[in-house]
C-alpha positions as CSV (number, residue, x, y, z in Angstrom):
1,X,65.1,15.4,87.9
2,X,64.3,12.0,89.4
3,X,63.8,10.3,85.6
4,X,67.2,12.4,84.6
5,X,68.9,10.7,87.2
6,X,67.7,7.3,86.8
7,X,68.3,7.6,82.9
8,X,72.0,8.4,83.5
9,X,72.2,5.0,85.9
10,X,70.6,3.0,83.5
11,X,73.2,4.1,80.6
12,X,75.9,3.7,83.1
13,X,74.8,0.4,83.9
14,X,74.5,-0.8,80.2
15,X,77.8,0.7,79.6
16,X,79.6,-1.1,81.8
17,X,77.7,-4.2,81.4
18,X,78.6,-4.7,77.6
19,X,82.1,-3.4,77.9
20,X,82.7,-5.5,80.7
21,X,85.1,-4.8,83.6
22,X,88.6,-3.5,83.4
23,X,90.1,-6.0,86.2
24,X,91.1,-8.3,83.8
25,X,92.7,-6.1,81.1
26,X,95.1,-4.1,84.0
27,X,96.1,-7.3,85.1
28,X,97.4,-8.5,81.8
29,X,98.0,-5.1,80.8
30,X,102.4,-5.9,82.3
31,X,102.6,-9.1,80.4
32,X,101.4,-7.3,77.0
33,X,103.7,-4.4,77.5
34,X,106.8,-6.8,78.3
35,X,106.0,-8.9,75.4
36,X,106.2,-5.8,73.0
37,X,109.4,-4.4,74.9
38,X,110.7,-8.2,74.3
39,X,110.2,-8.8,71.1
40,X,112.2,-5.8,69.8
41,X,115.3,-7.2,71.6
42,X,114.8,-11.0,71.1
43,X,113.3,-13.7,68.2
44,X,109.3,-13.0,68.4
45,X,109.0,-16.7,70.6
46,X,109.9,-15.3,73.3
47,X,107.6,-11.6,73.0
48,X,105.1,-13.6,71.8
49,X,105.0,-16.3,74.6
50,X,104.7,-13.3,77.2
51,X,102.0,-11.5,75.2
52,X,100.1,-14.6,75.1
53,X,100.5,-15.1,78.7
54,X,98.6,-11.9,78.8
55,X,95.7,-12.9,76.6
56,X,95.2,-15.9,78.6
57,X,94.9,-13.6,81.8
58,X,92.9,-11.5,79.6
59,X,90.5,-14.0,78.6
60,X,90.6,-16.3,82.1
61,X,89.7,-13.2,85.0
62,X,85.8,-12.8,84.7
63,X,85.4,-9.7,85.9
């Protein structure tokens, strides 16, 4: 029971240590969807410029 247990921890923990944490991908998750919403309605600058606003929040929050 005890080596099941610490198995499962151990995949968890490798799991969310190569995918990374989430934080940063709801924060820019907004930006990304307005970006697409945009660009249907207006020249692809201006989607585009709020996409990338949300790859740079993406790629800046750590954690």
């Amino acid at each position: 029971m005890k080596t099941k247990l610490v198995q499962i921890l151990l995949i968890s923990f490798l799991v969310i240590t190569f995918q990374g944490c989430i934080v940063g991908t709801v924060v820019s998750a907004p930006f990304k969807i307005a970006g697409a919403v945009v660009n249907t309605v207006t020249p692809d600058i201006v989607g585009d410029t709020i996409s990338g606003t949300g790859d740079v929040i993406d790629a800046v929050i750590p954690f």
